[in-house]
N, C-alpha and C positions, 0 to 999 in steps of 0.2 A: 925873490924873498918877500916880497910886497903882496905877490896873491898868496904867499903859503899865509900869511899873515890873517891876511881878508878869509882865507878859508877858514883857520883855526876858530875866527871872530863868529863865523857864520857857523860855525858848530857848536862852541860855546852856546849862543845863543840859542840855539834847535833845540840844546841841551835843556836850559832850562826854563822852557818855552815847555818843554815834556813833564819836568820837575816838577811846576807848578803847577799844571792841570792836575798832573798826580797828586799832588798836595790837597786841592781842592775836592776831585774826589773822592780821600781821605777821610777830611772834614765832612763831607756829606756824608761819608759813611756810618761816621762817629758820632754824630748827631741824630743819623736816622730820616731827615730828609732835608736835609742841607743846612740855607741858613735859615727854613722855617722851624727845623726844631731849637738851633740856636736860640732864636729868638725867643719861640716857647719857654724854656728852659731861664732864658734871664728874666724873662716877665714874671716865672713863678717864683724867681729867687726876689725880685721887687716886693712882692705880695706879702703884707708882715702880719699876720693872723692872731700873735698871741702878746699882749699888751704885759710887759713883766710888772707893771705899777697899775693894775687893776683899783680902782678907786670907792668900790662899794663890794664888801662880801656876805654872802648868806651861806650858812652850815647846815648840812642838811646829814642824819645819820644815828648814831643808839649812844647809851650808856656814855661812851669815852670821851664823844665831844661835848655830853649835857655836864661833864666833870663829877660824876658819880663815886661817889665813896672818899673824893680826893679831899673833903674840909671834912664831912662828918661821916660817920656813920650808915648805911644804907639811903643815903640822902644826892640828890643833885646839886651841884654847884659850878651853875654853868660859868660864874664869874672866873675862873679859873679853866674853862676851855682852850683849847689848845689852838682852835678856830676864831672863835668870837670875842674871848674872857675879855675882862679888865685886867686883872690881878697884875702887879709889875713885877712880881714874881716868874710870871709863866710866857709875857712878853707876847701875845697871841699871834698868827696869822695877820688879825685884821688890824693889830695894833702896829703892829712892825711894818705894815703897807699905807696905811695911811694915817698912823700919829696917834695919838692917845685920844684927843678929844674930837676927831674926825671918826675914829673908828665907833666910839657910842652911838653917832645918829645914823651912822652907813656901813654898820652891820647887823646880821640877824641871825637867831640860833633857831630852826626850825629842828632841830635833831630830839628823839626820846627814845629814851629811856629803856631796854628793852623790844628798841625797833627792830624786825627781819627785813631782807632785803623787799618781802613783798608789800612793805609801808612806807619804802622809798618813794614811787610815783605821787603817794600823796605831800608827804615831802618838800617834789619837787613843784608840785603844783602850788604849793605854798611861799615857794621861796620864788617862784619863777614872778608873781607876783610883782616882788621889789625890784625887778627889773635890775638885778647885780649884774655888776661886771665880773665876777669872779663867785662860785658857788661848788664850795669844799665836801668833800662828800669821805666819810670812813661810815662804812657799813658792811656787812658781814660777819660780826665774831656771832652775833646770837641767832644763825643760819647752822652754826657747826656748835652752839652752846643749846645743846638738846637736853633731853630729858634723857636720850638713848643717841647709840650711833644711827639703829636706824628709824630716827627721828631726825635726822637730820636735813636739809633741805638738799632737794638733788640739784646736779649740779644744772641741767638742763631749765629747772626753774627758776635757779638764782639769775643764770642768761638771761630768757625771757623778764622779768620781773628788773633787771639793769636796764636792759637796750629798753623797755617800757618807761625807764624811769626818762632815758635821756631823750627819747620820744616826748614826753611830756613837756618838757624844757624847749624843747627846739619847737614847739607848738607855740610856745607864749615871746621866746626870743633865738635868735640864730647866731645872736654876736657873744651871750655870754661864755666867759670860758668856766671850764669845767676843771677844777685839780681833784682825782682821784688818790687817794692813802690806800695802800694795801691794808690786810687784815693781819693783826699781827699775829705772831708764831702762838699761839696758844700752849705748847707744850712749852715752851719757855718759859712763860709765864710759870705754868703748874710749878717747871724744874725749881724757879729763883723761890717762888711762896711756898713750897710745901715746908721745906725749913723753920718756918714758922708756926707754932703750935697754938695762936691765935686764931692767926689768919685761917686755920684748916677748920677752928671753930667754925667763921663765919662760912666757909664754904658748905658745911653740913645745912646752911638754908636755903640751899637751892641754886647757887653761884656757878652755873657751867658745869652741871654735872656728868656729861660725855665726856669730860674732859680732867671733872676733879672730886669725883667720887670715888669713894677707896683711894685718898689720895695718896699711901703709905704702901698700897699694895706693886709689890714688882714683879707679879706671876705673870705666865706667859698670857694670858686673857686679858689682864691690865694695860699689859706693854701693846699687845694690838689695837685694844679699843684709844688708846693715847695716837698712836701711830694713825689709825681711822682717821680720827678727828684732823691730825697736821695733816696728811694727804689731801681731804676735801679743802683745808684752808687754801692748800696751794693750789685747787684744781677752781676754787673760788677769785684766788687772786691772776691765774690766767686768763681768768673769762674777764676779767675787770678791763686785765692790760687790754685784751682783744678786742673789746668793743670801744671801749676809750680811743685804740690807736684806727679806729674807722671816723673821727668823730677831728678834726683838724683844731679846734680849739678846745680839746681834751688832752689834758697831761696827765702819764699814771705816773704814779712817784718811784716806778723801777723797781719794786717789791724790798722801799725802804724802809717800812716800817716793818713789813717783816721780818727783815736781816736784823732790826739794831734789837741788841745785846737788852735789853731793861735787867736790870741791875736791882737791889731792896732799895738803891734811893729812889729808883723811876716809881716803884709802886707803894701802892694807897697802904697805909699803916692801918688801916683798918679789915680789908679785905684781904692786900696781899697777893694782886688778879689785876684790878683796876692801876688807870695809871696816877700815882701822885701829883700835887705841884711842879714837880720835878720831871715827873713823866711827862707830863701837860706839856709843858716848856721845851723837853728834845722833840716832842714831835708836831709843835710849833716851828720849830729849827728848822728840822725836816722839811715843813710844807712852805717853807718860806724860800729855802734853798733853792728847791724844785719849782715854783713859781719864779722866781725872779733869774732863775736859768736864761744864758743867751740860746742854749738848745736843750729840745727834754730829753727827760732820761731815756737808756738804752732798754 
């Protein structure tokens, strides 16, 4: 009875004497070369790349973040940026990260008015400058706000004339982070303003006219060149995410400003295109969400 005993013990043992080498090279397998990718693998999860409380921001980009149309009239009103502003109204990016009276001296609005993607690099050579910890970039609507559709900036340019811009930046610093805004839906926009029989006024001067010429028209040549226009946005906010997601302290905001709904309170009472106070504010929301994310968007 005593050696059936000792044998059972001795095969027990044999057993998982087997089990656990199995086990082990298991885990080698699953790691990929044992415990050196293990290791890999935890060193890179240590490694914390995106600081959610950035402490100095600069805006760099066109019209929406200079706050255009949102106080007067065909007028800039950066105070009111969705990025940089003061206003307590719109609650900015750089107010909501670092406080009211920290964000006046340790923020900067390099954005204008009418910028294309290919006046980004300067831009960012401007903003690189202030040596920001965080530098917010919305550009693109006036690449697809043509005179024509095919006026429009291709999309292979707008690539080139991005990864240049973030070339530029990564020249003067390597630590700033970069938050990316999508380009918002343009047809949207047209859908909520055209209802307005002002706002179509001011569009007659020149306001995105691929986009909002013949703004009453719903023939089949109108519905296409409408349709043109949203397609490049979106082939525009691909190439954003794309090169953002090669760039490790680059976050794209997930084509959130695209999706959100702007409503007639988001948009500028004057224009009826532009974003209001209001506008300013949710796409503050937006860029702050996304910023102070414990992971970025999908």
């Amino acid at each position: 009875m005593r050696d059936t005993r000792r044998r059972r013990a001795a095969a027990v043992a044999a057993a998982a004497a087997v089990l656990g080498t199995s086990g082990l090279a298991g885990c080698g397998v699953l790691g990929g070369d044992g415990d050196g990718g293990q290791r890999r693998t935890l060193e890179r999860r240590q490694v914390v790349v995106w600081d959610r409380r950035p402490d100095s921001v600069a805006a760099v980009g066109d019209s929406i973040t200079r706050g255009f149309d949102a106080c007067s009239v065909l007028s800039d009103c950066p105070e009111v940026s969705w990025a940089t502003g003061s206003d307590p109204d719109v609650d900015s990016l750089a107010v909501r990260l670092l406080g009211r009276d920290r964000a006046s001296a340790h923020s900067w609005n390099y954005a204008v008015s009418g910028a294309r993607m290919t006046d980004l690099p300067g831009q960012m050579a401007k903003a690189a400058t202030r040596r920001p910890k965080l530098v917010a970039v919305l550009a693109g609507a006036n690449d697809a706000c043509r005179t024509s559709v095919s006026a429009m900036t291709p999309v292979d340019d707008f690539r080139a004339d991005f990864e240049r811009s973030m070339r530029v930046l990564r020249k003067k610093t390597s630590k700033a982070q970069v938050y990316v805004a999508s380009v918002p839906d343009l047809k949207r926009l047209w859908s909520e303003g055209r209802a307005n029989p002002l706002g179509k006024q001011i569009w007659k001067l020149g306001i995105c006219p691929s986009m909002l010429s013949d703004s009453d028209a719903l023939d089949s040549a109108a519905r296409k060149r409408r349709d043109a226009v949203r397609d490049r946005v979106v082939a525009y906010n691909a190439v954003l995410k794309d090169v953002c997601a090669r760039d490790r302290r680059c976050r794209y905001d997930g084509g959130a400003v695209f999706d959100y709904r702007f409503g007639t309170d988001q948009l500028s009472h004057w224009d009826w295109f532009h974003p209001s106070r209001d506008g300013q504010a949710r796409l503050a929301e937006i860029a702050y969400r996304r910023v102070t994310a414990k992971t970025p968007a999908g």
